[in-house]
C-alpha positions as CSV (number, residue, x, y, z in Angstrom):
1,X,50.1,7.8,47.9
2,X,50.4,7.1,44.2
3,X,49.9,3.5,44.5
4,X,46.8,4.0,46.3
5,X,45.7,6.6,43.6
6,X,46.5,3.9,40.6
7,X,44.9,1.6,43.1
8,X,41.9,3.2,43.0
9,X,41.8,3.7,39.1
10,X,42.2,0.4,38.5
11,X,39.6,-0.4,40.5
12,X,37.2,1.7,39.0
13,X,37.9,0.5,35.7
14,X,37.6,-3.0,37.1
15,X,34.3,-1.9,38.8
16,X,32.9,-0.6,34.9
17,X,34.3,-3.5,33.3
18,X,32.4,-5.9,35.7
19,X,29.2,-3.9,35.5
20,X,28.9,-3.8,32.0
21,X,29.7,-7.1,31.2
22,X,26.2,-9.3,31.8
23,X,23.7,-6.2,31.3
24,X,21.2,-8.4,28.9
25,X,18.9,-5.2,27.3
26,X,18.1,-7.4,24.6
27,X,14.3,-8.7,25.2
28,X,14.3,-12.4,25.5
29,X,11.1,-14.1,24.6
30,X,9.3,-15.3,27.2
31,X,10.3,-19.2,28.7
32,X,7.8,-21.7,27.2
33,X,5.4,-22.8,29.7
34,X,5.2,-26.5,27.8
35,X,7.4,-29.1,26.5
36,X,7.5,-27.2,23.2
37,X,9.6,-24.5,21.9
38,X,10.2,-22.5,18.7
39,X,14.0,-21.8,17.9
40,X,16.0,-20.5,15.0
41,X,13.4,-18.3,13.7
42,X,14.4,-16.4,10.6
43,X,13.8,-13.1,12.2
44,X,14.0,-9.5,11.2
45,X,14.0,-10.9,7.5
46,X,14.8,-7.9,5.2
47,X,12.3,-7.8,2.3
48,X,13.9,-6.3,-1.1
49,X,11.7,-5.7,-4.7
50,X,12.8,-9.0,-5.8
51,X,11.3,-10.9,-3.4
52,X,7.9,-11.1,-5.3
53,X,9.9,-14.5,-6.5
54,X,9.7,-15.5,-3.1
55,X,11.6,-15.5,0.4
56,X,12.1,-18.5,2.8
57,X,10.9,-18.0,6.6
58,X,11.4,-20.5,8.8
59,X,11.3,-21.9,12.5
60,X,12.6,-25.1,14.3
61,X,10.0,-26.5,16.6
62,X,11.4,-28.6,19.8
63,X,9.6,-30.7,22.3
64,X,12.3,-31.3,25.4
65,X,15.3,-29.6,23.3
66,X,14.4,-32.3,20.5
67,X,13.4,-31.6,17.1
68,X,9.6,-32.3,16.5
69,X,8.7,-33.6,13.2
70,X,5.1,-34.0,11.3
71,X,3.7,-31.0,12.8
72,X,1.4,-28.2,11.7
73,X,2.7,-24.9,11.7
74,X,0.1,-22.1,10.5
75,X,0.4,-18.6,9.8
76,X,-2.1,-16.0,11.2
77,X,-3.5,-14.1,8.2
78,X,-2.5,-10.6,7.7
79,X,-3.0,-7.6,5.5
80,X,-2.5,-8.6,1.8
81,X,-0.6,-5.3,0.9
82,X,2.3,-6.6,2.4
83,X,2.6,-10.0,0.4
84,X,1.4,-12.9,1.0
85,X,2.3,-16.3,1.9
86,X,2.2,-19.6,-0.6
87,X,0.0,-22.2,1.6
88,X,-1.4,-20.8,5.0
89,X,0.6,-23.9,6.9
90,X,3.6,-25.9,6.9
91,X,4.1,-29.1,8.3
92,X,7.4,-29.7,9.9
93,X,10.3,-31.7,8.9
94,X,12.5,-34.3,9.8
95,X,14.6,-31.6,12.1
96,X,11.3,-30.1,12.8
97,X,11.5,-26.9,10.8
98,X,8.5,-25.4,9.4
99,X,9.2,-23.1,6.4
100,X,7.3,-20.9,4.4
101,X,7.4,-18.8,1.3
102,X,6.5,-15.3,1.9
103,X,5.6,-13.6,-1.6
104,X,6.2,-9.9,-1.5
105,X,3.8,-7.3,-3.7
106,X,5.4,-6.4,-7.1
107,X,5.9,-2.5,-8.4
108,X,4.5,0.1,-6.9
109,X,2.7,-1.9,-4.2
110,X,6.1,-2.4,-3.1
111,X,7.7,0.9,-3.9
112,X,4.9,2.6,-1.0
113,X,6.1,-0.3,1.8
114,X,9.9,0.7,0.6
115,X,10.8,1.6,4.6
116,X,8.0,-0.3,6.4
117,X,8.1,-2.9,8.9
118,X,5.5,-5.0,9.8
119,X,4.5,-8.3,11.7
120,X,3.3,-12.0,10.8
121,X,2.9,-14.8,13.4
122,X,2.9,-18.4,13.1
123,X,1.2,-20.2,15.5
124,X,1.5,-23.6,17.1
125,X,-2.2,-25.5,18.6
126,X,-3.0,-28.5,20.2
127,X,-6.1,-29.3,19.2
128,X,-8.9,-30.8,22.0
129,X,-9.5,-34.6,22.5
130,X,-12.3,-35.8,23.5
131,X,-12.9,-38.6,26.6
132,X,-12.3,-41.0,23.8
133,X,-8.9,-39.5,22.5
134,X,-10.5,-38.6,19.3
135,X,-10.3,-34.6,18.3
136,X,-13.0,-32.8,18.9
137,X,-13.9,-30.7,16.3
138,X,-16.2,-28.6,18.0
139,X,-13.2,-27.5,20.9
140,X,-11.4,-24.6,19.8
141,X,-7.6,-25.5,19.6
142,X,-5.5,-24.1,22.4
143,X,-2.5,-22.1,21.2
144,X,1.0,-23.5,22.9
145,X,3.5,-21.1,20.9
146,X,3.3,-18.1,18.6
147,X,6.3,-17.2,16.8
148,X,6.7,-13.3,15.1
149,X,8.5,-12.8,12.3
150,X,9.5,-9.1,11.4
151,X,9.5,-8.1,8.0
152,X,11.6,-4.8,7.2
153,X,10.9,-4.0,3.4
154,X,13.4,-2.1,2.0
C-alpha cells in the first residue's frame, strides 16, 4: 500500500515536471515568409540620461541563415520627444548588421520620459523592378521584414 501511495507521488511530480517543461509563453515573432530574416536585434534597450551621447541599436539581417551584406536598413520615423536617430538608414555590414545611433533628449525632456516605453521599427524593402530589371521608381517598395525595437527610458 505504501509503495503504491509513493508510487503515485512520484508520479505526480513526474507528471508536473513534464508539463511544465516545454510551455513556450514567451511570444515568438512570426516565421519569415521569405528568404530573409532579422536576428540579434538589440531589444528592450534601456535608455538612461546619458544617452543623449548616443546608444548603439542594432540587427543582423540573414538571407537562408546567411549574413546579408550591402543592404539598406531604414528606420520608420517617430515622435521626436523621444530622441532621435543619427541618419534615418544603415546599410549593412560584412556580417550583415545594420546599426544605428539612437540620440536620446537631454534634461528635462528626458526627466518627463523617466519610466516610459516606447516603440521604433526598422524596416527591410525590396524595391519594384521593372520588365527590364531596372527599379521602378514610381512602384512603392514592398516591405519583407520590420524589426521593433523597445526603448525603456529610465
Amino acid at each position: 500500500m505504501k509503495n503504491n501511495k509513493l508510487y503515485s507521488l512520484i508520479l505526480a511530480i513526474s507528471v508536473l515536471i513534464f508539463s511544465g517543461c516545454g510551455n513556450d509563453t514567451k511570444e515568438n515573432p512570426p516565421a519569415p515568409t521569405g528568404p530573409y530574416a532579422f536576428i540579434n536585434a538589440t531589444t528592450p534597450k534601456q535608455i538612461s540620461r546619458y544617452a543623449s551621447a548616443g546608444t548603439e541599436i542594432s540587427v543582423q539581417l540573414v538571407k537562408y541563415g546567411l549574413s546579408e551584406p550591402g543592404q539598406i536598413i531604414q528606420m520608420r520615423p517617430f515622435d521626436s520627444k523621444y530622441g532621435e536617430i543619427d541618419s534615418s538608414f544603415a546599410i549593412t555590414d560584412i556580417n550583415g548588421k545594420a546599426t544605428f545611433m539612437f540620440i536620446a533628449p537631454e534634461g528635462s525632456d528626458f526627466t518627463e520620459l523617466k519610466g516610459q516605453d516606447t516603440i521604433i521599427t526598422a524596416v527591410f524593402e525590396e524595391p519594384l523592378e521593372d520588365k527590364e530589371g531596372y527599379v521602378d521608381l514610381d512602384a512603392p517598395p514592398v516591405i519583407l521584414l520590420t524589426q521593433d525595437f523597445l526603448l525603456q527610458f529610465r
